[in-house]
LUMKOL-646938 format. One line per field, with one value per residue (C-alpha): x, y, z; chain; residue number from 1; residue in three letters. Coordinates in nm, 4 decimals, padded with zeros to 6 digits. Layout:
REM LUMKOL-646938
x <- X, ...
y <- Y, ...
z <- Z, ...
c <- A, ...
k <- NUM, ...
r <- ALA, ...
***
This chain:
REM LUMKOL-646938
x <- 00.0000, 00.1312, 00.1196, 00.0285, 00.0000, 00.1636, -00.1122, -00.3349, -00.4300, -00.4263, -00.6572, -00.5291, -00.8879, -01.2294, -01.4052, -01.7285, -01.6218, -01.2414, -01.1175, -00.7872, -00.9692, -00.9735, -01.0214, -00.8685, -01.0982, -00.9664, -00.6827, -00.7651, -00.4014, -00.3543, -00.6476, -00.7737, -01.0361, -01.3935, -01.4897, -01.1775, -01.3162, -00.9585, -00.9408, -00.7568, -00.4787, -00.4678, -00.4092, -00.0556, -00.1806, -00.3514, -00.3055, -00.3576, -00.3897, -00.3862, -00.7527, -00.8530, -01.1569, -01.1979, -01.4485, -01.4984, -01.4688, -01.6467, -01.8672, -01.9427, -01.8525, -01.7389, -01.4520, -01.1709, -00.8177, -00.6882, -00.8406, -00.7685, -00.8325, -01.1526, -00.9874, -00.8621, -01.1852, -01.3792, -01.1411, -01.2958, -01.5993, -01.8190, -02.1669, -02.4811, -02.7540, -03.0576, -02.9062, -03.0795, -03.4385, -03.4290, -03.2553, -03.4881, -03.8147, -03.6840, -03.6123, -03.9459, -04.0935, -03.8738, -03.9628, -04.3120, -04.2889, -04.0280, -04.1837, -04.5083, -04.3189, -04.1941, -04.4854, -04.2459, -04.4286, -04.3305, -04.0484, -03.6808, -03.5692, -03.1681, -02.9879, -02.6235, -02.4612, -02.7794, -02.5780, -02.7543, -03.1115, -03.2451, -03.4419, -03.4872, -03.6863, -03.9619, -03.8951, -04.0041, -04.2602, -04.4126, -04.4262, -04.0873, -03.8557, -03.5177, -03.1533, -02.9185, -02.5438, -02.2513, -01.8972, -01.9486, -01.9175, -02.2762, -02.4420, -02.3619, -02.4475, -02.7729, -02.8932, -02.8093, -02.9906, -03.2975, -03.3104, -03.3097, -03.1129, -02.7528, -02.4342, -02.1505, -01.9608, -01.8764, -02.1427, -01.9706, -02.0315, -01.9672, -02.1918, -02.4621, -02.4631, -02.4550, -02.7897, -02.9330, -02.8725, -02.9774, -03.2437, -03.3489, -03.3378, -03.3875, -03.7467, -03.5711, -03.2157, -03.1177, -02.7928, -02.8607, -02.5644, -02.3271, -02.3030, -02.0301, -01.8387, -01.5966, -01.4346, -01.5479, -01.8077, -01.8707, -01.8376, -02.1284, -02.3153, -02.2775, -02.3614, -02.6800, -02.7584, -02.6170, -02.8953, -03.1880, -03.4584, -03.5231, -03.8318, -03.6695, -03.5772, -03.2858, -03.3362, -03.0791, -03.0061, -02.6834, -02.5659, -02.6740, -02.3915, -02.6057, -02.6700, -02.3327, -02.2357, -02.4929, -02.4789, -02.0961, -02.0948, -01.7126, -01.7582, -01.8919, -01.6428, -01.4141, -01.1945, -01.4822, -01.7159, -01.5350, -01.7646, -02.0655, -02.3249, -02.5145, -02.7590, -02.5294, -02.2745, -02.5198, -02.6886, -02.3285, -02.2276, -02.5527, -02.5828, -02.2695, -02.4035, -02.7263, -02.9440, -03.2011, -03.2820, -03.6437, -03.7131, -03.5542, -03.7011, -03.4937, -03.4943, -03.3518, -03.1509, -02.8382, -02.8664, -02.9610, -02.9913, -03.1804, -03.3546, -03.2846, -03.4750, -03.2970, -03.4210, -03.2628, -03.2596, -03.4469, -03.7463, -03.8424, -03.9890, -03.9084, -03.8021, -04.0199, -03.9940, -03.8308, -03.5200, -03.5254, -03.5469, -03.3133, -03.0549, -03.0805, -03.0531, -02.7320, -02.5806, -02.5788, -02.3584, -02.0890, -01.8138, -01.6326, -01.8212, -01.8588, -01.4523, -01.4577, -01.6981, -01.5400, -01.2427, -01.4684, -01.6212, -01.3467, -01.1848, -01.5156, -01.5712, -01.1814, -01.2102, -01.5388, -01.4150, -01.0607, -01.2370, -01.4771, -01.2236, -00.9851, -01.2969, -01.2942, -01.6189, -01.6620, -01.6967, -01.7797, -01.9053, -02.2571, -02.2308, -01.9704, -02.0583, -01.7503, -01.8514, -01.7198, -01.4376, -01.4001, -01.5017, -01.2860, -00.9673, -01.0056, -01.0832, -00.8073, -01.0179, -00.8703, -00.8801, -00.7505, -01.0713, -01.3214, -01.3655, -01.5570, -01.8004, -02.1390, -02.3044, -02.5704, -02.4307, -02.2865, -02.0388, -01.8132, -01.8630, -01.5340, -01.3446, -01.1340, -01.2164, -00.9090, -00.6662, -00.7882, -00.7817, -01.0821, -01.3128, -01.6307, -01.8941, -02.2878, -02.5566, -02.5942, -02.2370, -02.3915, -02.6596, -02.5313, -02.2824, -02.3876, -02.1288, -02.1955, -02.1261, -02.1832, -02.0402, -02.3527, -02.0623, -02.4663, -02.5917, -02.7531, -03.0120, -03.0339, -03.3950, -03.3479, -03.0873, -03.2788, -03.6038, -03.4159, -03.1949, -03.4486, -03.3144, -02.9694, -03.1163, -03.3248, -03.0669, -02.8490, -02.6671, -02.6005, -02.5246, -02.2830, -02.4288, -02.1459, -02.2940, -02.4451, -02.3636, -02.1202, -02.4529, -02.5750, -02.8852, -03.0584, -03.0978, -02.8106
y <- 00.0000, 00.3189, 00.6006, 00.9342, 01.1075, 01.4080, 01.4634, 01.5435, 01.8627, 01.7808, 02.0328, 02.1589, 02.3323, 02.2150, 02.3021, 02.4468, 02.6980, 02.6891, 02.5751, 02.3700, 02.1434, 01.8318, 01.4728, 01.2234, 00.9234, 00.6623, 00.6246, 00.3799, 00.3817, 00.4048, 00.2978, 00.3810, 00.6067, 00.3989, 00.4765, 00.4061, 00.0585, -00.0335, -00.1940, -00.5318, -00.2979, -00.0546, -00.2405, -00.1308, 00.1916, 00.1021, 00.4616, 00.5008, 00.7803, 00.8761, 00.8338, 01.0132, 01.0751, 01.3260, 01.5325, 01.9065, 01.9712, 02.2871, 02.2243, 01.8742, 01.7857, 01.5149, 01.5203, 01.3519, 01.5200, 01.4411, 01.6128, 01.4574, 01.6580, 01.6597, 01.5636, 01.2640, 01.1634, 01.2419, 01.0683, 00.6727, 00.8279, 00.4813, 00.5690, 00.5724, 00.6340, 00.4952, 00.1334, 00.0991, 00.0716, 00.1865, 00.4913, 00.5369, 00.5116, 00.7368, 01.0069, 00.9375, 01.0326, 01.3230, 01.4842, 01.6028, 01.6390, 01.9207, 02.0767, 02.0937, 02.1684, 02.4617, 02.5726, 02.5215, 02.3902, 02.5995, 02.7550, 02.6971, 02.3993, 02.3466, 02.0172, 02.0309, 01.6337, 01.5466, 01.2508, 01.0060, 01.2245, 00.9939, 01.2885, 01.5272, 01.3024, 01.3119, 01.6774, 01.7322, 01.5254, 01.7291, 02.0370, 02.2192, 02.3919, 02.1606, 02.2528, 02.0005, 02.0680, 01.8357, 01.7284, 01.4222, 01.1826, 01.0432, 01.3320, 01.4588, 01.1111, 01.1217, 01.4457, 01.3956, 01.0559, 01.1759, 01.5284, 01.7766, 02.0709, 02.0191, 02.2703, 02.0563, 02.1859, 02.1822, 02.3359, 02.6835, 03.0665, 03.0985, 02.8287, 02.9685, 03.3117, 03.1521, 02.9644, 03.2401, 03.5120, 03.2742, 03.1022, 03.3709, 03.2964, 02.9604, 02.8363, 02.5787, 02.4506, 02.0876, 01.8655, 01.5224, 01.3038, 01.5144, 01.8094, 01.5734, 01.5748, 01.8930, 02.1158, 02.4348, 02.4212, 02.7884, 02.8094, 02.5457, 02.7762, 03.1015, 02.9480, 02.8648, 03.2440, 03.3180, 03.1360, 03.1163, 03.3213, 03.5252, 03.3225, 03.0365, 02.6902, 02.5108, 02.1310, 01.9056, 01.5360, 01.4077, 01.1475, 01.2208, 01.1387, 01.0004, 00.7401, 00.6605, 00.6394, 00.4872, 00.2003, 00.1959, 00.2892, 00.2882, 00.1828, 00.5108, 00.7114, 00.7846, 01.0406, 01.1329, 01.1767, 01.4969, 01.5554, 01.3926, 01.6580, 01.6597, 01.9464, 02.1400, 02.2012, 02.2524, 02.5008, 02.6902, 02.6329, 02.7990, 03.0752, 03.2176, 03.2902, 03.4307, 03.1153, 02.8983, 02.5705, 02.4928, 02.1761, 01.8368, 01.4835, 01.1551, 00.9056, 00.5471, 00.6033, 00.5038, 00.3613, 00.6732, 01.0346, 01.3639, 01.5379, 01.9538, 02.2439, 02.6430, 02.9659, 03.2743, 03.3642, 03.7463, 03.5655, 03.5453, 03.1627, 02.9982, 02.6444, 02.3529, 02.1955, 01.8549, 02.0769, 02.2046, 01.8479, 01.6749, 01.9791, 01.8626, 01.5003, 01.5796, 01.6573, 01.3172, 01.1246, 00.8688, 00.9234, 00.6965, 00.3719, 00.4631, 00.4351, 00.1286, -00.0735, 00.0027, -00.1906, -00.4738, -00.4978, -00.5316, -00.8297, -00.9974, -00.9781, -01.0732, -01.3671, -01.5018, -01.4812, -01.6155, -01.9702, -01.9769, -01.9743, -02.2520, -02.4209, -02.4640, -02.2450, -02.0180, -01.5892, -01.3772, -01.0164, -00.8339, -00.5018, -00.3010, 00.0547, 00.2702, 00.1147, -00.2066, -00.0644, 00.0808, -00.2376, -00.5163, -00.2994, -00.1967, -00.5263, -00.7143, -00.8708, -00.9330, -01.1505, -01.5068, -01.3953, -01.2517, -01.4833, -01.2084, -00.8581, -00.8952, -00.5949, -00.4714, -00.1621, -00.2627, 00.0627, -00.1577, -00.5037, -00.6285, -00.4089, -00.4432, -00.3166, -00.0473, -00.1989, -00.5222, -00.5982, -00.8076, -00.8896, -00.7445, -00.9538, -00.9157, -01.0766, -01.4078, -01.5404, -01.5408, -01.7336, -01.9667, -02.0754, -01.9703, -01.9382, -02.0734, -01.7182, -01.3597, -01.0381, -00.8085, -00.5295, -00.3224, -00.4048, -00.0657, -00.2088, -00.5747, -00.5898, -00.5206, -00.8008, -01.0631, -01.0307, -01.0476, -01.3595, -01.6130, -01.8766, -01.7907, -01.8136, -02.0986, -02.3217, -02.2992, -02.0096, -01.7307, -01.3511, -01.2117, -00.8405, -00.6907, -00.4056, -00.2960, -00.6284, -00.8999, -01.1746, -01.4344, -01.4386, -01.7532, -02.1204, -02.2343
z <- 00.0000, -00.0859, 00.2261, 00.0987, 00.4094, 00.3053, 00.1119, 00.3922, 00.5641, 00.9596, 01.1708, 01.5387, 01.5450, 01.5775, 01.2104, 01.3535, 01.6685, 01.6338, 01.9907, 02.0314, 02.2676, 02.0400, 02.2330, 02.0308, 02.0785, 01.8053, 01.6073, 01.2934, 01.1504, 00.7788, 00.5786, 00.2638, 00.1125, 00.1963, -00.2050, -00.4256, -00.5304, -00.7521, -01.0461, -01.0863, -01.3062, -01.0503, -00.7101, -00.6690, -00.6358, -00.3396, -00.1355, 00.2928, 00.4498, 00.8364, 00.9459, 01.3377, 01.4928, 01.7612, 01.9413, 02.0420, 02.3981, 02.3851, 02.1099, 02.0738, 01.7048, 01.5655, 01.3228, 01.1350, 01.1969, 00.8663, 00.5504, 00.2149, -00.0908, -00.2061, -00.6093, -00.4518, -00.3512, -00.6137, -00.8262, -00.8053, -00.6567, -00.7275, -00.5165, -00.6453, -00.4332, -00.6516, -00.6067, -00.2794, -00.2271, 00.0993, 00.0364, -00.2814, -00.1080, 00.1665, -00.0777, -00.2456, 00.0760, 00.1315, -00.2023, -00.1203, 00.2308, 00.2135, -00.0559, 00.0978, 00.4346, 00.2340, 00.0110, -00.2875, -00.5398, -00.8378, -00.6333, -00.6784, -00.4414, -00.4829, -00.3881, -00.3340, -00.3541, -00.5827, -00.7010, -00.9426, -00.8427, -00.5915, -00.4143, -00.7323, -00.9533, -00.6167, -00.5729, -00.9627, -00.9088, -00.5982, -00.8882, -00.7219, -00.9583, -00.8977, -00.9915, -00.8729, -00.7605, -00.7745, -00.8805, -00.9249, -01.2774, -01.1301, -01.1334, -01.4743, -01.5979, -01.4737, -01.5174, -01.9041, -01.9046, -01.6964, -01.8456, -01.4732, -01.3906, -01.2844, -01.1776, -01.2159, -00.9793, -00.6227, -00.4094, -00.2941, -00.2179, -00.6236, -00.7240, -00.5178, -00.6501, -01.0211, -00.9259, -00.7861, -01.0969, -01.3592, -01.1344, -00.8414, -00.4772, -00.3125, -00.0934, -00.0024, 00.0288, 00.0807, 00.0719, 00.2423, 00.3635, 00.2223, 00.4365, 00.6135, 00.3501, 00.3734, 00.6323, 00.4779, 00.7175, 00.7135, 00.3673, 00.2605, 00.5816, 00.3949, 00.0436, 00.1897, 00.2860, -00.0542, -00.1991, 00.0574, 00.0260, 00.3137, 00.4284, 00.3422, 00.4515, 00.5262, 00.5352, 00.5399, 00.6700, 00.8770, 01.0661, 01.4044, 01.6705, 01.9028, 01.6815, 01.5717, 01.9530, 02.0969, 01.8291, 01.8033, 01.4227, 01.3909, 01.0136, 00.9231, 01.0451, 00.7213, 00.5365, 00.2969, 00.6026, 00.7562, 01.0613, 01.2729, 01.4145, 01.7800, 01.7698, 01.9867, 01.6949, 01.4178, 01.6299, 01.6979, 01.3067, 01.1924, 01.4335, 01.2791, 00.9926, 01.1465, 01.0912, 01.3679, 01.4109, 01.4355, 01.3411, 01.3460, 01.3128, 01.4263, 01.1069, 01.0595, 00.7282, 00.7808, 01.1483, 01.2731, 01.1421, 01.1822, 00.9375, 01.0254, 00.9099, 00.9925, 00.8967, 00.8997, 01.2367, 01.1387, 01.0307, 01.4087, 01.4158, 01.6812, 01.7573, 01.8473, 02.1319, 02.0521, 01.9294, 02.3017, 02.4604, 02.1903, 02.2774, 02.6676, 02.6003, 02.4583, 02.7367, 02.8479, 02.6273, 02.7526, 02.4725, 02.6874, 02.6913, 02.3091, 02.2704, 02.4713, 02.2754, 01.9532, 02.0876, 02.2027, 01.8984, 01.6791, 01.8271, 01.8724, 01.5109, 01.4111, 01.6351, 01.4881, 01.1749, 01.2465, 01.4187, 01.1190, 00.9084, 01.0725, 01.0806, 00.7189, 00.6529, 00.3619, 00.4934, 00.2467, 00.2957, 00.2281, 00.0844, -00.0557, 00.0624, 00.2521, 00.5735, 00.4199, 00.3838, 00.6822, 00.8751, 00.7016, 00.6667, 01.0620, 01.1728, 00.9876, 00.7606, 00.3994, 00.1482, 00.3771, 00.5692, 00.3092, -00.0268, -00.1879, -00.1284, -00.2658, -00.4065, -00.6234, -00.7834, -01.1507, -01.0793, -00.8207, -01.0175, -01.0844, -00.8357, -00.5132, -00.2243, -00.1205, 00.1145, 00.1287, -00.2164, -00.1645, -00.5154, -00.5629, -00.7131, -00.8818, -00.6248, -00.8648, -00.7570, -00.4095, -00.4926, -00.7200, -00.4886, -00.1347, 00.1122, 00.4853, 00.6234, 00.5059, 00.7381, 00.7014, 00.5920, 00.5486, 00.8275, 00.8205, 00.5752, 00.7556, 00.7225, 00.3635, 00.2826, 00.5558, 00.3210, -00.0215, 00.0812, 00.2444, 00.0169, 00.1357, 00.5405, 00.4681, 00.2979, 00.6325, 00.6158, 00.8043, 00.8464, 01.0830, 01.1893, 01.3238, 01.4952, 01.6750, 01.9032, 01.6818, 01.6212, 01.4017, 01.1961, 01.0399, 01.1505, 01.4196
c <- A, A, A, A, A, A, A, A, A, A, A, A, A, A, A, A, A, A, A, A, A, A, A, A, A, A, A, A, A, A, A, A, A, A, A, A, A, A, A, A, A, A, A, A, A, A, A, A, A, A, A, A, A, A, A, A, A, A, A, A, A, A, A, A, A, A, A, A, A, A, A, A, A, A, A, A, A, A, A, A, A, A, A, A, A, A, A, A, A, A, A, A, A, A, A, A, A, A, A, A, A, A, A, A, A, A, A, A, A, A, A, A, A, A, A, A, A, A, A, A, A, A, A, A, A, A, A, A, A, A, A, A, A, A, A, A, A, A, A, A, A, A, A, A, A, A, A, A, A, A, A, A, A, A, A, A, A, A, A, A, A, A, A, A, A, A, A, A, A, A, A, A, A, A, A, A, A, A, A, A, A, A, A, A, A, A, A, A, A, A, A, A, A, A, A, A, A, A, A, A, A, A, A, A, A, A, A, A, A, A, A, A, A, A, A, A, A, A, A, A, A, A, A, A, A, A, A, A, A, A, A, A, A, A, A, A, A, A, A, A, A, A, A, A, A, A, A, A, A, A, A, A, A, A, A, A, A, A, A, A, A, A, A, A, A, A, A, A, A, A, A, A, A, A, A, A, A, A, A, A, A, A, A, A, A, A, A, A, A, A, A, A, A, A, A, A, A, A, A, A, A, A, A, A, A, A, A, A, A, A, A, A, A, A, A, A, A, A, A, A, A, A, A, A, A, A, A, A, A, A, A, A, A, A, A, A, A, A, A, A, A, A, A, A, A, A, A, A, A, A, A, A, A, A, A, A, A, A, A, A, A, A, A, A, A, A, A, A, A, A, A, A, A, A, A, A, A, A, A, A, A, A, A, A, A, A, A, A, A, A, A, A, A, A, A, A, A, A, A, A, A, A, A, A, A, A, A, A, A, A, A, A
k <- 1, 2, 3, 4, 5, 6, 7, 8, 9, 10, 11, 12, 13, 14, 15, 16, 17, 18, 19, 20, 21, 22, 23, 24, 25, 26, 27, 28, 29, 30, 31, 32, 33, 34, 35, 36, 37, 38, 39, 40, 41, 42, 43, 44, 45, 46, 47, 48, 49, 50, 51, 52, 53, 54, 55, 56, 57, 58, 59, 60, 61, 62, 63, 64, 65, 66, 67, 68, 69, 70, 71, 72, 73, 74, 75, 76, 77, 78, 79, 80, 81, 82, 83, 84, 85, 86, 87, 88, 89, 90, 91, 92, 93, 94, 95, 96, 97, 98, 99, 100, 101, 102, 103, 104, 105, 106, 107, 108, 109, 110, 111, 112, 113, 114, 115, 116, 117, 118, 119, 120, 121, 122, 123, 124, 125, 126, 127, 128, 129, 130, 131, 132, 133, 134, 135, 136, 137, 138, 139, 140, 141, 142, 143, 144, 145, 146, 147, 148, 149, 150, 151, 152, 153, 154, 155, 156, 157, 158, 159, 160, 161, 162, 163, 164, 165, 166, 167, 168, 169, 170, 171, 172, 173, 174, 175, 176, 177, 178, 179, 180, 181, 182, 183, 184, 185, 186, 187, 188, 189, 190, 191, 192, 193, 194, 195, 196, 197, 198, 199, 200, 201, 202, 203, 204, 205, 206, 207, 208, 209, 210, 211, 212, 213, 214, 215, 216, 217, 218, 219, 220, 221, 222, 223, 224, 225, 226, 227, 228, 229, 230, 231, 232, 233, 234, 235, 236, 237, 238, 239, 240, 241, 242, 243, 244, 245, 246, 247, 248, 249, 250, 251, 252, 253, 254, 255, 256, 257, 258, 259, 260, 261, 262, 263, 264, 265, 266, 267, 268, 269, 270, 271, 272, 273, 274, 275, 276, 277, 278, 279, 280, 281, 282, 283, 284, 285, 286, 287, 288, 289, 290, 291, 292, 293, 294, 295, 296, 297, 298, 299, 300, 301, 302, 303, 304, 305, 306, 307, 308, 309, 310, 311, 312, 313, 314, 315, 316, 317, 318, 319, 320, 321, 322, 323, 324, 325, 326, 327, 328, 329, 330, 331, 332, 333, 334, 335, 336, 337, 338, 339, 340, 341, 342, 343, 344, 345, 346, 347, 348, 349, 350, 351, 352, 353, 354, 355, 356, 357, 358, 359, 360, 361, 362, 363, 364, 365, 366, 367, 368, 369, 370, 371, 372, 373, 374, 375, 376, 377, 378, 379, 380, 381, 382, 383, 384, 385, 386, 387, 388, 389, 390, 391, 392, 393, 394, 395, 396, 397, 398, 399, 400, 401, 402, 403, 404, 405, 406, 407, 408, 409, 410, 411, 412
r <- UNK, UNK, UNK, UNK, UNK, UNK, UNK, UNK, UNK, UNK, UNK, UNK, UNK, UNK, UNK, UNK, UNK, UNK, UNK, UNK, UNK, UNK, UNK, UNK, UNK, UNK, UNK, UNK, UNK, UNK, UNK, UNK, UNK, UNK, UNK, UNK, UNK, UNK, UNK, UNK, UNK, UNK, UNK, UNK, UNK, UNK, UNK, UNK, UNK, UNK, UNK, UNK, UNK, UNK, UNK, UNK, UNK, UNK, UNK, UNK, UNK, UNK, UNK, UNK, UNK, UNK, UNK, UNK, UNK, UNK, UNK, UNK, UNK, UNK, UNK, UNK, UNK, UNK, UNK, UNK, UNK, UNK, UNK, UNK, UNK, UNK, UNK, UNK, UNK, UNK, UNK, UNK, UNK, UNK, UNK, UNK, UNK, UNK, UNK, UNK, UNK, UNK, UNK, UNK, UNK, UNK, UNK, UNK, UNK, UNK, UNK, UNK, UNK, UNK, UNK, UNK, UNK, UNK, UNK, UNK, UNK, UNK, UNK, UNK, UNK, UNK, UNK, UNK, UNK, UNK, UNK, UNK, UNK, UNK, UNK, UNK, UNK, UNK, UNK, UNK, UNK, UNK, UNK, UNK, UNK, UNK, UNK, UNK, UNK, UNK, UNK, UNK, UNK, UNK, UNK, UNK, UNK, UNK, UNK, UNK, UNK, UNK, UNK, UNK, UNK, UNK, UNK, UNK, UNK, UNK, UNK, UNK, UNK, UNK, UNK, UNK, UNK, UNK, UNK, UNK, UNK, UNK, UNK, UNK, UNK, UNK, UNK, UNK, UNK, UNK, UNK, UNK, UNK, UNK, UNK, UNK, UNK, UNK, UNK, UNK, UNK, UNK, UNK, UNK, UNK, UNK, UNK, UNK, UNK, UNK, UNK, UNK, UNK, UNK, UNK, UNK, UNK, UNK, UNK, UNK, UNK, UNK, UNK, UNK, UNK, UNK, UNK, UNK, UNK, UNK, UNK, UNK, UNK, UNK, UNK, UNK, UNK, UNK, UNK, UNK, UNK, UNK, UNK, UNK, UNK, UNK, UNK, UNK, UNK, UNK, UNK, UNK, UNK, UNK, UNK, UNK, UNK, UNK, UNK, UNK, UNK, UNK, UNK, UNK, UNK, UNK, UNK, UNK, UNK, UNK, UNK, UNK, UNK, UNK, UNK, UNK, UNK, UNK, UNK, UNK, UNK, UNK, UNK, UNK, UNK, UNK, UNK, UNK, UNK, UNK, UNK, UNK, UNK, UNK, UNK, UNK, UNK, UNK, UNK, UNK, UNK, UNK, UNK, UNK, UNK, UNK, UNK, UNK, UNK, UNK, UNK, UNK, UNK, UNK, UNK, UNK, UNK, UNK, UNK, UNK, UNK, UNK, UNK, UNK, UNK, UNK, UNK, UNK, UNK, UNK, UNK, UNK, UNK, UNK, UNK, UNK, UNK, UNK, UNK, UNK, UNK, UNK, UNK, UNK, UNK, UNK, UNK, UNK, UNK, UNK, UNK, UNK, UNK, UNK, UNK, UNK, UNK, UNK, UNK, UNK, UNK, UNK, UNK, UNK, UNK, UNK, UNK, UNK, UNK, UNK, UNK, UNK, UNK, UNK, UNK, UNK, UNK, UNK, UNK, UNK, UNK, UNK, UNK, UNK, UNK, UNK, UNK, UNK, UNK, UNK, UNK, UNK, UNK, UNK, UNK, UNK, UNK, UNK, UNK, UNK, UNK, UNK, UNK, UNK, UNK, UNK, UNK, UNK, UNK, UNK, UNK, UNK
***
């Protein structure tokens, strides 16, 4: 593997309120970028980089030390969110429900990280004006197949005020699952106000960091996935740039995110009440325990594996999203461990998963040949896979679900 940590911009400061009082709570080594699926040709240039997570002392964010270019990213960027129907049918939902939220129909709604259009096909649908914005090869792909709006671009104080001269101002604003992705925090803030009008909304989805503590969601933490937000954070991050919280809603995407809504704070609404109590609850968090568990975690699931393994069974692995990624290349798991990743996006068939050089493969190889095991590397969508592979369950085998607790699913 080739170490490119020079590469990488390391932060001293927390991104959202700019103390120095960072608490380093794990240290995942050198591992590579969750998305850069390789190609057979390419696996010697299998790059690491430095990967820390640590929390805001006076603030409460969650963030990764070391920043990686945003090119290098982008560059074997391989996710399309349309492949899953549970992150289809959520968006599907979303579309009208912000726009009537909103009273946007015929108004200008603006996506930043549209990707393939998951949530602007609903959002057309609802009667909103949509113009999408994003970098990636995904987007522009799709919005010339499927005919919508798209700046392809970076979503930025520049992009903003080129939307809003050839389109007018914004009713609504919303990136989903991608306002992670950058430590320009302030600058993706201020685009917003570029853009919003000034009764406008704000509505965005993140992982929420209760959720990724309180169900030890190690595998999400990544170099693409900049920061993890507690209400305490966004509320600090927003204020800044004279904008409120007052709305949020707790949702299962993703094991565990919240859906936000801000106005500018001159607008004089008010927040509702469950911002209030979810602020207070807050307060209560055991980072510690969190750290702990991690640890337990991981050797529970390399030791499984390990005694399955000298046992003579077949392991293979259930999704290749980034958490896969994350997960087998933390927990030691390559290819002597993992025969093969399953997935169901034809963008990663044929690929390696980054540092553990293990082969991707189309759904039919599982079921031709069925393995005896499968790490559930997306386990966020376990009900999902449990319904789609009965055959698989009822044939005798079985899925490891490594988190939130390292357990077995199907017939023992």
């Amino acid at each position: 593997m080739q170490d490119v940590s020079a590469n990488v911009l390391t932060h001293t400061r927390c991104l959202v309120c700019r103390s120095n009082k960072l608490d380093l709570l794990l240290d995942y080594g050198k591992l590579p970028l969750a998305g850069s699926f390789l190609t057979p040709e390419e696996r010697g240039s299998n790059e690491v980089y430095p990967l820390r997570l640590a929390r805001c002392a006076k603030c409460t964010l969650l963030q990764v030390l070391d920043i990686v270019p945003s090119e290098a990213i982008f560059r074997r960027y391989s996710y399309a969110s349309s492949t899953t129907r549970t992150l289809s049918n959520h968006f599907a939902r979303m579309g009208p429900a912000i726009v009537e939220a909103g009273v946007a129909v015929g108004r200008l709604v603006v996506e930043f990280g549209c990707n393939d259009g998951v949530l602007v096909r609903p959002l057309l649908a609802a009667g909103a004006n949509v113009v999408g914005i994003d970098p990636s090869d995904v987007a522009l792909q799709a919005s010339q197949e499927q005919g919508w709006t798209l700046i392809h671009d970076f979503f930025n104080e520049m992009a903003a005020a080129r939307v809003k001269e050839e389109y007018g101002p914004a009713r609504i604003v919303t990136g989903n699952n991608v306002f992670a992705h950058t430590d320009d925090l302030h600058g993706i803030v201020r685009s917003v106000a570029t853009l919003l009008e000034d009764e406008g909304l704000f509505i965005f989805e993140v992982h929420y960091q209760g959720d990724l503590l309180n169900l030890i969601q190690f595998d999400t933490v990544y170099h693409e996935h900049v920061c993890y937000y507690s209400l305490a954070s966004l509320s600090h991050l927003l204020s800044e740039h004279g904008m409120t919280i007052v709305d949020v809603l707790r949702i299962p995407i993703h094991s565990g995110s919240i859906r936000v809504t801000a106005v500018r704070t001159e607008s004089g609404r008010k927040p509702k009440s469950v911002v209030l109590q979810m602020a207070e609850a807050e307060k209560s968090w055991d980072v510690d325990l969190f750290v702990r568990r991690v640890e337990e975690r991981r050797v529970s699931l390399q030791k499984l594996v390990e005694d399955l393994r000298r046992a003579g069974r077949r392991v293979v692995a259930y999704g290749a999203a980034g958490r896969a990624t994350i997960l087998l290349n933390y927990c030691g798991l390559g290819q002597d461990s993992i025969e093969y990743v399953l997935d169901m996006s034809p963008l990663r068939y044929g690929k390696l998963v980054p540092g553990v050089l293990i082969p991707v493969v189309r759904g039919e190889i599982f079921q031709e040949t069925p393995p005896d095991y499968a790490v559930m590397t997306a386990w966020n969508y376990e009900a999902e896979i449990v319904a789609k592979e009965q055959e698989f369950l009822t044939g005798g085998g079985r899925f490891i679900v490594p988190l939130p607790e390292v357990r077995m699913v199907g017939s023992v």
